[in-house]
Structures are given as structure tokens and as C-alpha cells.
VEXPASE-106859 format. One line per 10 residues: number of its first residue (from 1); their letters; for each residue x negated, y negated, z negated of N, C-alpha, C. Coordinates in pm, 1 decimal. Layout:
BEGIN
NUM> a> X:Y:Z:X:Y:Z:X:Y:Z ~ ...
% end
This chain:
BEGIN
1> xxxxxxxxxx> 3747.7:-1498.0:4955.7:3653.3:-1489.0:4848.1:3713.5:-1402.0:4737.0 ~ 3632.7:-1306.6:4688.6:3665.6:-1248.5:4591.0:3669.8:-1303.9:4434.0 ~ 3752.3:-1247.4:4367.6:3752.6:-1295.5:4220.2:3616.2:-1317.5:4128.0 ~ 3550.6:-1229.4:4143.7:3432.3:-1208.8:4130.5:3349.2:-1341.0:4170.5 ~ 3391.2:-1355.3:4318.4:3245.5:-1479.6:4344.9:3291.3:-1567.4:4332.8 ~ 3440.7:-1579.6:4279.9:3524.1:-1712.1:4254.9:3526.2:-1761.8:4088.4 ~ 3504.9:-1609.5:4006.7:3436.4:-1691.6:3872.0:3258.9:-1716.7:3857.1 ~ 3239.8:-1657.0:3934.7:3089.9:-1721.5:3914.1:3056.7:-1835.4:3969.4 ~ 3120.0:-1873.8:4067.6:3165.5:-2024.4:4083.7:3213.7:-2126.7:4080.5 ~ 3325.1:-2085.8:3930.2:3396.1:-2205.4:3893.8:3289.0:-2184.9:3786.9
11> xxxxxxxxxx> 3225.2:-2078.5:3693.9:3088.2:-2108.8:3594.4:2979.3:-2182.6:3619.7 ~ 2935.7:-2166.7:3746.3:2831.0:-2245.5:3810.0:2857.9:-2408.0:3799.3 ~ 2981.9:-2435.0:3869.8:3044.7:-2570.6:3878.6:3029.6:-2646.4:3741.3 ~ 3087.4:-2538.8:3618.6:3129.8:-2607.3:3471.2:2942.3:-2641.8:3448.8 ~ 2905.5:-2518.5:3491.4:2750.9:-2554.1:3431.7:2691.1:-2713.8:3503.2 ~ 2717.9:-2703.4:3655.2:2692.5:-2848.0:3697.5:2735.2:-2973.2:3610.4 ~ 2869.7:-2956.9:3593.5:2929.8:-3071.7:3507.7:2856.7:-3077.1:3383.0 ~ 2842.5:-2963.8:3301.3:2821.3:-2988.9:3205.7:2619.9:-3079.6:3183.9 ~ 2582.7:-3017.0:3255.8:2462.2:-3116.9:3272.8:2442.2:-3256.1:3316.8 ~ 2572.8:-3259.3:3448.2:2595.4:-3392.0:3475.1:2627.9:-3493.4:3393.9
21> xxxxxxxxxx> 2761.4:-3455.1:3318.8:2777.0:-3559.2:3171.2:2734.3:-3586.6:3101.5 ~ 2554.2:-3466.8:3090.3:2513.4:-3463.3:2940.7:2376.5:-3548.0:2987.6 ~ 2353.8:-3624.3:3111.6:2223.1:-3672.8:3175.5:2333.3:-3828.4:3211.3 ~ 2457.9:-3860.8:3248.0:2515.0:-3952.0:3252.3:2513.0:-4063.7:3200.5 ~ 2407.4:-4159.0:3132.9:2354.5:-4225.9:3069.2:2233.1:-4323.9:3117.5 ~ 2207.7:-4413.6:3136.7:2067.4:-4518.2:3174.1:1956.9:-4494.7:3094.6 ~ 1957.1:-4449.4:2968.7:1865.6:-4427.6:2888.4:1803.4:-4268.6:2938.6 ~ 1933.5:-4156.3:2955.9:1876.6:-4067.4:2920.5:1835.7:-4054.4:3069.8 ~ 1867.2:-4101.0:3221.6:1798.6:-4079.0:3299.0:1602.2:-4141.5:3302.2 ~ 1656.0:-4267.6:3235.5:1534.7:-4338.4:3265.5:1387.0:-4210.0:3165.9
31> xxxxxxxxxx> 1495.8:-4160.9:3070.4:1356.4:-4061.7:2986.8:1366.7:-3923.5:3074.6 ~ 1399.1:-3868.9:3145.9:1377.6:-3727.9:3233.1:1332.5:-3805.0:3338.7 ~ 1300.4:-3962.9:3434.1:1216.8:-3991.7:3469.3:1054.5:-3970.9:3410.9 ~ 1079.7:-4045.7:3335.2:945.6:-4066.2:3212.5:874.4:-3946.9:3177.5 ~ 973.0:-3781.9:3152.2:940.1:-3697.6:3122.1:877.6:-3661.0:3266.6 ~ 937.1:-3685.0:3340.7:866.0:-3606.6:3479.9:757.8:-3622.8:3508.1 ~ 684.4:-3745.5:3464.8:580.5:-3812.6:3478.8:477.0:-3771.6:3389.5 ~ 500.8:-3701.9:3281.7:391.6:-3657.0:3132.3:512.5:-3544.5:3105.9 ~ 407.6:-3432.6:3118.8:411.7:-3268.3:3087.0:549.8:-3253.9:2902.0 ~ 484.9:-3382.7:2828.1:581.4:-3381.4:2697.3:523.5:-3521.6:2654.7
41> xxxxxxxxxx> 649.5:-3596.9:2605.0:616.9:-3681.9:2484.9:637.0:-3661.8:2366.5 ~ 640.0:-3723.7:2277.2:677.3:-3748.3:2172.5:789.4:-3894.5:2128.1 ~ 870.0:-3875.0:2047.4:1007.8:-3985.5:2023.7:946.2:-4122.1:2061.4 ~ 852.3:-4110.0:1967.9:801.9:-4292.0:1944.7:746.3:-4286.7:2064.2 ~ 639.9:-4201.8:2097.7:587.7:-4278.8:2256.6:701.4:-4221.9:2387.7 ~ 813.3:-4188.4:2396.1:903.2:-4235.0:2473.1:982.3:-4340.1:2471.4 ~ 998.5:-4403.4:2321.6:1060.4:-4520.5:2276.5:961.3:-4615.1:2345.6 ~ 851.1:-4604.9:2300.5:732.9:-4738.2:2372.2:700.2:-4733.2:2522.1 ~ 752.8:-4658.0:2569.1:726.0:-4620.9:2712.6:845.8:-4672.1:2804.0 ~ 968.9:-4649.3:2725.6:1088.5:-4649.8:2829.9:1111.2:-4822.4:2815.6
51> xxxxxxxxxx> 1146.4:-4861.1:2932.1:1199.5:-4991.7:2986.5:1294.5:-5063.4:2955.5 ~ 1405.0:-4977.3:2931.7:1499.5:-5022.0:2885.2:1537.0:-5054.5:2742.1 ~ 1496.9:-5000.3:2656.8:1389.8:-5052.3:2579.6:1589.2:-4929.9:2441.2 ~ 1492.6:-4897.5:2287.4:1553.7:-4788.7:2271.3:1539.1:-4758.1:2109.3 ~ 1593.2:-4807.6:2028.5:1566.9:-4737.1:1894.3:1555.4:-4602.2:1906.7 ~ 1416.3:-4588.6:1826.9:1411.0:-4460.3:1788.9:1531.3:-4375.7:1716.5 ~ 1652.4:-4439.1:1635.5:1729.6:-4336.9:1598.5:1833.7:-4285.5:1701.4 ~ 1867.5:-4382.0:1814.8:1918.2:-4358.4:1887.4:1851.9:-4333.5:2008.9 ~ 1735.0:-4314.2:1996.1:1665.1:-4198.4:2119.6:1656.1:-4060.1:2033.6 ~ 1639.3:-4070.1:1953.2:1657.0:-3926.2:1945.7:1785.3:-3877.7:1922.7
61> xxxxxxxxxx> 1853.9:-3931.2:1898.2:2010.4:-3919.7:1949.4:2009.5:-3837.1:2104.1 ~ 1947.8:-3898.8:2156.9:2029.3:-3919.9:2324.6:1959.7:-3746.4:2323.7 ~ 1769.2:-3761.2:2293.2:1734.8:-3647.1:2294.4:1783.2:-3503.5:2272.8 ~ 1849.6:-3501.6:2115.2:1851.5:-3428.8:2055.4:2004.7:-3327.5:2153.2 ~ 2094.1:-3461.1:2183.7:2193.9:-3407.1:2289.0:2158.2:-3330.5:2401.8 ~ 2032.1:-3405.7:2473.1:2002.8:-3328.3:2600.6:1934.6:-3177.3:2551.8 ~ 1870.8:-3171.2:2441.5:1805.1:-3046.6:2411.5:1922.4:-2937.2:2393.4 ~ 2044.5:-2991.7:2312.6:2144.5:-2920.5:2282.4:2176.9:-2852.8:2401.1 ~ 2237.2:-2892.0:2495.4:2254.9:-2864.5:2624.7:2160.1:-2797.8:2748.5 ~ 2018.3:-2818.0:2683.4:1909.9:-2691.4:2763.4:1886.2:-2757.6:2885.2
71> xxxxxxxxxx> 1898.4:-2915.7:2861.8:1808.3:-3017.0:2953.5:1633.7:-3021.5:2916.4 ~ 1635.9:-3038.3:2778.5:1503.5:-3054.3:2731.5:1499.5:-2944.2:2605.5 ~ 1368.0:-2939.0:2605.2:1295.8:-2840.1:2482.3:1264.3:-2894.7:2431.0 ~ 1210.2:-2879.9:2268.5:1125.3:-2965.9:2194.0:1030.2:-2905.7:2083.6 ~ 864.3:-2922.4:2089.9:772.5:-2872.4:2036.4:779.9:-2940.1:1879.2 ~ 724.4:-2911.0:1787.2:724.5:-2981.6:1629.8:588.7:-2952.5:1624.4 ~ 499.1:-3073.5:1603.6:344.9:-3074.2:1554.5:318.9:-3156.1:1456.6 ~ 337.9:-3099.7:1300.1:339.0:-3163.2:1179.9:465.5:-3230.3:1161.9 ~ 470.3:-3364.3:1188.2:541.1:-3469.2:1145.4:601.6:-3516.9:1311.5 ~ 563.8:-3475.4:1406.1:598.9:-3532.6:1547.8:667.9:-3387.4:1658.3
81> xxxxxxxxxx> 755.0:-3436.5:1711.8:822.1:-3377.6:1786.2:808.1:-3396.5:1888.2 ~ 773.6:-3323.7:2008.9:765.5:-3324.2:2134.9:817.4:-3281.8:2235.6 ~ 868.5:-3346.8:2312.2:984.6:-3331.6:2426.9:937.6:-3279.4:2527.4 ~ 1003.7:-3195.7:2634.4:1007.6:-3157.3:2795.6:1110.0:-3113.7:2847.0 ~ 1072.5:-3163.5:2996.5:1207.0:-3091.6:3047.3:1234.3:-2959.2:3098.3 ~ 1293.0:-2931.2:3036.2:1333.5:-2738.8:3055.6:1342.5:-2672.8:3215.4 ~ 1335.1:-2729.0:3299.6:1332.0:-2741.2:3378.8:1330.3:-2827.8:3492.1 ~ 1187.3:-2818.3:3543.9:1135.7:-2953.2:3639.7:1273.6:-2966.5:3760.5 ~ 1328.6:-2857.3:3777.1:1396.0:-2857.2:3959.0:1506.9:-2918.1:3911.0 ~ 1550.0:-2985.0:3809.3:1598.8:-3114.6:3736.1:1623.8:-3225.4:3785.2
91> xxxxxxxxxx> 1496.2:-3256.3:3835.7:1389.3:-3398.8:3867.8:1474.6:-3397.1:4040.3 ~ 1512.8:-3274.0:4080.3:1497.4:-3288.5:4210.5:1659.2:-3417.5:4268.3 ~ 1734.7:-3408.4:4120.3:1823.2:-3478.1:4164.8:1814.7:-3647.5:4188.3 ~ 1685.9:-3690.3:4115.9:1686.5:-3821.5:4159.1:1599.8:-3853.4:4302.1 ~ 1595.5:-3736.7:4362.1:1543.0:-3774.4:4500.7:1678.5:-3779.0:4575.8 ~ 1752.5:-3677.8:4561.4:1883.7:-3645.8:4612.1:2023.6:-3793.2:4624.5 ~ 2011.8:-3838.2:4457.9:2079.4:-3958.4:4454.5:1985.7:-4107.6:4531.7 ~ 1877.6:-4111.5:4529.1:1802.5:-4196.6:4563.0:1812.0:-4211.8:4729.6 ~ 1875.0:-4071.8:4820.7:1891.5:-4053.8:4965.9:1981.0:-4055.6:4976.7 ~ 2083.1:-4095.9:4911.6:2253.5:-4072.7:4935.9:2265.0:-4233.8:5056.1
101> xxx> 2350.7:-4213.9:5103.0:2358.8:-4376.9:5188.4:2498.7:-4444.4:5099.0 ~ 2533.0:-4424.5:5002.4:2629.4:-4482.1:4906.9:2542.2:-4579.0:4834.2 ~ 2415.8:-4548.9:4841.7:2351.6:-4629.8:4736.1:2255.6:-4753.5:4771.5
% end
């Protein structure tokens, strides 16, 4: 392997990790579930929605991290902020972990 396809693949890797750690959480999977399910929410109705149940200052905590990181986007309409995920092929990993035979 060349140098070349050997840094674009230890970048690729960091980029894996770095999404992996930044989705590593019960809350923040259970809301990129939630998101998968509705096109965008908004804080409070992901707070009232999610199960696990979630102060709003610390959901938008969790949010504001995943947006940092270019998991999620977020729309501003007046006074309300609205979430999505930046990319659906995202989603594809909880089919992936859900087929593992570890689990």
C-alpha cells in the first residue's frame, strides 16, 4: 500500500472514531433513532419524545455536540431550533450493530 492510500486511511479511520465517540452515549443514540423516524425535531419535542427520558439543558448539550461534529444540522425558526441528521447512511449502523451475533 502506498503512502498515499495509507493516509487516507488512517483519516478515514480518525473520521470513524471520531463519530463513534461523538454518538457513544444512550441518549444520543436513542435521539438519531428518533431523528430517523421524523425528517427534524425540535429540543423540547425530542425531550418529550425520547424514552429515556432528558432535560432539556442537557439535551441540548448532547445535541449541540453531535452538530459540532457534523452528525446533525440544526434549522432556527424564531425562538425554536430544529434538528436532523446530516446524514441518513448514519442510521445504517444500527442495523449493522443490531446483526452482530455479539449481541
Amino acid at each position: 500500500m502506498k503512502n498515499t492510500e495509507k493516509n487516507i486511511k488512517a483519516k478515514r479511520l480518525e473520521q470513524v472514531a471520531k463519530i463513534l465517540k461523538t454518538i457513544a452515549h444512550p441518549v444520543k443514540l436513542e435521539v438519531l433513532e428518533l431523528l430517523g423516524k421524523h425528517e427534524q425535531l425540535s429540543v423540547s419535542s425530542i425531550c418529550s419524545k425520547i424514552e429515556s427520558g432528558c432535560e432539556i439543558s442537557m439535551m441540548s448539550h448532547h445535541l449541540a455536540k453531535m452538530k459540532d461534529n457534523g452528525i446533525l444540522v440544526s434549522e432556527k425558526d424564531g425562538k425554536q431550533v430544529y434538528y436532523r441528521i446530516a446524514d441518513t447512511n448514519l442510521l445504517k449502523i444500527f442495523n449493522c450493530v443490531e446483526n452482530c451475533e455479539f449481541l
